[in-house]
C-alpha positions in Angstrom: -102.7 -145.7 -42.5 -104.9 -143.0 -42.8 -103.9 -140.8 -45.7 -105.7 -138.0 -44.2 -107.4 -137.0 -47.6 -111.0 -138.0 -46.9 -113.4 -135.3 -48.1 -111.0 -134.3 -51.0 -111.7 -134.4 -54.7 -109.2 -135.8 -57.5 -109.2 -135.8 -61.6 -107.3 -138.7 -62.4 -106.5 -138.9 -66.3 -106.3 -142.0 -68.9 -108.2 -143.6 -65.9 -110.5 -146.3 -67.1 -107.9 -149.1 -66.6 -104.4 -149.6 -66.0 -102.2 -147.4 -63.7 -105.0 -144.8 -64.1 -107.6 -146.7 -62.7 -105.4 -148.3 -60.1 -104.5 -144.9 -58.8 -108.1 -143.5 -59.1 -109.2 -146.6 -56.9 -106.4 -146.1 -54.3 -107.7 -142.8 -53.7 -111.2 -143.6 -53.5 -110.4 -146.1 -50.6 -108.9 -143.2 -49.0 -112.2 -141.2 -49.5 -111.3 -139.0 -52.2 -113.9 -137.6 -54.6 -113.2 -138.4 -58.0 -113.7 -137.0 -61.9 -112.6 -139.3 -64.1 -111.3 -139.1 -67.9 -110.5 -141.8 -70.6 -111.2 -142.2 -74.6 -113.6 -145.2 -74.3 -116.8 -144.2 -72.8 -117.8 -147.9 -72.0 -114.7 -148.9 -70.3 -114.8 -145.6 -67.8 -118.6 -145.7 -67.3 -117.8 -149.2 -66.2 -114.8 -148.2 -63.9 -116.6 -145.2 -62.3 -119.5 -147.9 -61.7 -117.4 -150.2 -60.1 -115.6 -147.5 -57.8 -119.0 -146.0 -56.3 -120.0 -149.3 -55.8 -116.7 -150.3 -53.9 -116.5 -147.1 -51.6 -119.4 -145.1 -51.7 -117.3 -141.8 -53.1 -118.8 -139.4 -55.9 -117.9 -140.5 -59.1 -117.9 -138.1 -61.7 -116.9 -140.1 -65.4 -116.3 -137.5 -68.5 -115.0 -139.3 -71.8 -112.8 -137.6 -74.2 -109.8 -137.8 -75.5 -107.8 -135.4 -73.0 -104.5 -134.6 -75.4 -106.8 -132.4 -77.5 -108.3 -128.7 -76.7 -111.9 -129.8 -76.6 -111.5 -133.0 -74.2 -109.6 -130.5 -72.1 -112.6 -128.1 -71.9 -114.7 -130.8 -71.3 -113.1 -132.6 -68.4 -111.8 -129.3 -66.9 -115.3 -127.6 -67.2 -116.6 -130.7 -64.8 -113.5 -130.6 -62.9 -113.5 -127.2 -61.8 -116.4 -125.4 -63.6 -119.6 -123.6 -61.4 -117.0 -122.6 -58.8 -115.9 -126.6 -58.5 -112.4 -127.3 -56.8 -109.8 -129.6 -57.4 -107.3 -130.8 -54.6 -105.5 -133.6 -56.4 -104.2 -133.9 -60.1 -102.7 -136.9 -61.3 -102.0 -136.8 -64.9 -102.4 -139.9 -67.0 -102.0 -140.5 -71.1 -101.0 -143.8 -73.2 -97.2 -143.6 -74.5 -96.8 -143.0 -78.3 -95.9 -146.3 -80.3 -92.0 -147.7 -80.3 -89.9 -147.3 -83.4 -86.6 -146.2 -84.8 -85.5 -143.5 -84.6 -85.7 -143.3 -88.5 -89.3 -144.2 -88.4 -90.4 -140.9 -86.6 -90.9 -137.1 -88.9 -92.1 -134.1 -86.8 -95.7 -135.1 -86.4 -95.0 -138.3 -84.8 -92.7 -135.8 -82.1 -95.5 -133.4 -81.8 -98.5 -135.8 -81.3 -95.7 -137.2 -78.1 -95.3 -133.7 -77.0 -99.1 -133.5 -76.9 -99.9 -136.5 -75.4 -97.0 -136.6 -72.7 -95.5 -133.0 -71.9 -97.7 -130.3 -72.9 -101.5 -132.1 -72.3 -99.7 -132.8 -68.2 -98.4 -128.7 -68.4 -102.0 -127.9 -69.2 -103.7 -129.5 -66.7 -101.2 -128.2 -64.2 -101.7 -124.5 -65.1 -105.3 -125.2 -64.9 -105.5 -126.5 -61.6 -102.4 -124.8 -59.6 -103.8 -121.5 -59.3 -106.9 -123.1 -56.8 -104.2 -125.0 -54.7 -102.3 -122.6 -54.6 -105.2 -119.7 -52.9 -106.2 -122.9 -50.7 -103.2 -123.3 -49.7 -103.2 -127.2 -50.3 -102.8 -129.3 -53.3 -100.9 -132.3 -54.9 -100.2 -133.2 -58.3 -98.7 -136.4 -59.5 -97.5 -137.1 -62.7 -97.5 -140.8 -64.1 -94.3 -140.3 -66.8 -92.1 -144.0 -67.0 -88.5 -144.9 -65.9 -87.4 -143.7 -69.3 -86.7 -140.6 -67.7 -83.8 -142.2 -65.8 -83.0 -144.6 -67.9 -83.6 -144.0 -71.8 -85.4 -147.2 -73.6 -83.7 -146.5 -76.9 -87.3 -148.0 -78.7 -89.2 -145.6 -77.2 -87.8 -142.7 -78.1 -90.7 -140.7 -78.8 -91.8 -141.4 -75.3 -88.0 -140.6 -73.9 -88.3 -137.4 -75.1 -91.9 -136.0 -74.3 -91.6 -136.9 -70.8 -88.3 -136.1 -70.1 -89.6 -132.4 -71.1 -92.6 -133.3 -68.7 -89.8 -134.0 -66.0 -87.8 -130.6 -66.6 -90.8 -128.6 -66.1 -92.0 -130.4 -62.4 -88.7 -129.7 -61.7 -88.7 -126.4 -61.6 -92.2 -125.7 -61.3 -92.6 -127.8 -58.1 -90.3 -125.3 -56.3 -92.1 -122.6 -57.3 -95.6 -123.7 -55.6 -94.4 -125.7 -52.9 -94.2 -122.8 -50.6 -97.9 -122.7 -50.9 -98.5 -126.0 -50.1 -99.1 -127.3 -53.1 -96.5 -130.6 -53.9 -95.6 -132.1 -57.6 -94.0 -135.1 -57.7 -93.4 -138.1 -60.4 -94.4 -141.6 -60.4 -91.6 -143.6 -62.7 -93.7 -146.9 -63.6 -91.3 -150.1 -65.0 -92.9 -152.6 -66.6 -96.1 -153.5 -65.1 -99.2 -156.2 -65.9 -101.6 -153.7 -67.7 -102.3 -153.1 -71.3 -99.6 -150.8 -72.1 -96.9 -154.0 -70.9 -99.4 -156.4 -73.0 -99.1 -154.3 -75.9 -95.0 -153.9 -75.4 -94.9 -157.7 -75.3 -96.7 -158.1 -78.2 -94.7 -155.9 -80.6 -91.7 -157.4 -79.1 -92.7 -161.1 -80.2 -93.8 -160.0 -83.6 -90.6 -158.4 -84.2 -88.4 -161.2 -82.5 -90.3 -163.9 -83.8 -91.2 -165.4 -80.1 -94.0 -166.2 -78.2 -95.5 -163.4 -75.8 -94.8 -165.8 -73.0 -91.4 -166.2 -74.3 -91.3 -162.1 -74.3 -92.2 -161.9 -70.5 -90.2 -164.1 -69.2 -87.4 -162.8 -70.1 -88.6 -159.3 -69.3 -89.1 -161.0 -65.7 -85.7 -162.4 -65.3 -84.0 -159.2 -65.7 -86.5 -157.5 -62.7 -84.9 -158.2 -59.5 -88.6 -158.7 -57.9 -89.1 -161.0 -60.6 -92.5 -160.2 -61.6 -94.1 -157.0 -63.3 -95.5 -155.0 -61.3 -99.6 -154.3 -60.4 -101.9 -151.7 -60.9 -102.9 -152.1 -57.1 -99.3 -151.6 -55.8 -98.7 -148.3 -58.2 -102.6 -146.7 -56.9 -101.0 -147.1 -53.7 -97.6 -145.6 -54.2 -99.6 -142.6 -55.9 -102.4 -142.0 -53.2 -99.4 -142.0 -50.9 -97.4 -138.9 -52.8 -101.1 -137.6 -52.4 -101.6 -137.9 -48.6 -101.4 -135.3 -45.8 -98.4 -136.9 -45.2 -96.6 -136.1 -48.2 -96.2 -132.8 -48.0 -92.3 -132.2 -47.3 -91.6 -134.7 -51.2 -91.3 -132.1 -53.6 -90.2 -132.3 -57.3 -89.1 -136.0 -57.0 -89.4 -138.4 -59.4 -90.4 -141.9 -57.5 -89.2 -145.2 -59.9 -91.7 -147.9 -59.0 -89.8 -150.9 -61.5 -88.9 -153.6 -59.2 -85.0 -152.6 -58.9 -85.0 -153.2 -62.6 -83.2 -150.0 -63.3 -79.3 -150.8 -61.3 -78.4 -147.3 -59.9 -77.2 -146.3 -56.3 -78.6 -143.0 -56.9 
């Protein structure tokens, strides 16, 4: 399918591997320009590499860490700076640590908030206004099914983006009239770093074996597999097409009918 975005220019978030980097790659396939952001220079210069190489597109790669004021400036000044323009947002960060409940003070709450709710908000208010006066736009926001269905060890993470998911809620009515769309992408478990990493504290906690740790993750996801980075770019560049244009505000669960809900 044609996604009808060729020509358009993106700043994907966190974007260097993972979900990131599988959605920045979907929509360079489509022909999307791209400005890319993560923490480790290496890892991004060798992602942005790899992506001109595999469709041609511009690659712009800015490292920084994007949940603090000055790696906002800096990836917003080469996202939209010298009268630059921005038709696609899709905000990206890594989820704050598990724990108790009784583990967390207020800093471990506001570092979430940071990371999850307000760095998204900010990037939004940044790049809404140019959608808005062109009179297209889309913004996706990668949060996690904890927003439909609490993971009581990551509460930290419950809480910042179910504040992410209040705000797109309202907000995405407000700009949709302009055609400008928000939506959510609600990632289960999937076979990045982020699921390694989950695994791993499990196991050291539960005294089992990683292996042990996924595969019984796996039996409890009706597709019976985690998910892939490729399969999540490609749900995401979708929300981001010409043809997406009448989704508004939703919040799309992408966890293998792990969550059991009718609605």
């Amino acid at each position: 399918m044609d996604l009808g975005i060729k020509g358009r220019r993106a700043l994907v978030t966190a974007s260097s591997k993972g979900l990131g980097r599988g959605s920045a790659l979907a929509l360079a396939e489509a022909g999307v320009d791209l400005v890319l952001n993560a923490r480790g220079a290496e890892a991004l210069e060798a992602t942005a590499a790899e992506i001109r190489a595999a469709t041609g597109v511009e690659v712009t790669a800015v490292a920084g860490d994007i949940t603090t004021a000055g790696g906002r400036a800096a990836v917003l000044e080469a996202a939209l700076g010298q009268g630059r323009e921005i038709d696609i947002l899709v905000t990206n960060a890594g989820g704050p640590p598990p724990g108790l409940w009784s583990d967390w003070d207020r800093e471990d709450f506001v570092r979430a908030l940071d990371a999850n709710m307000l760095t998204p908000i900010a990037l939004m208010q940044a790049c809404l206004p140019g959608m808005m006066a062109r009179g297209w736009g889309r913004v996706v926001n990668i949060t996690s099914q904890s927003v439909k269905a609490p993971i009581a060890q990551l509460g930290l993470s419950n809480a910042a983006r179910a504040g992410l998911t209040g705000f797109v809620a309202g907000t995405a009515r407000q700009v949709a009239g302009q055609g400008v769309t928000i939506n959510n992408l609600l990632p289960g478990i999937h076979d990045t770093d982020r699921g390694t990493s989950l695994d791993k504290g499990a196991a050291a906690r539960e005294g089992m074996t990683e292996a042990a740790v996924r595969a019984r993750r796996e039996a409890t996801i009706p597709a019976g597999r985690y998910g892939t980075a490729a399969e999540f770019g490609a749900a995401c560049a979708f929300l981001c097409s010409a043809h997406a244009g009448f989704i508004v505000g939703q919040n799309w669960l992408l966890d293998g009918g792990a969550m059991n809900s009718t609605l």
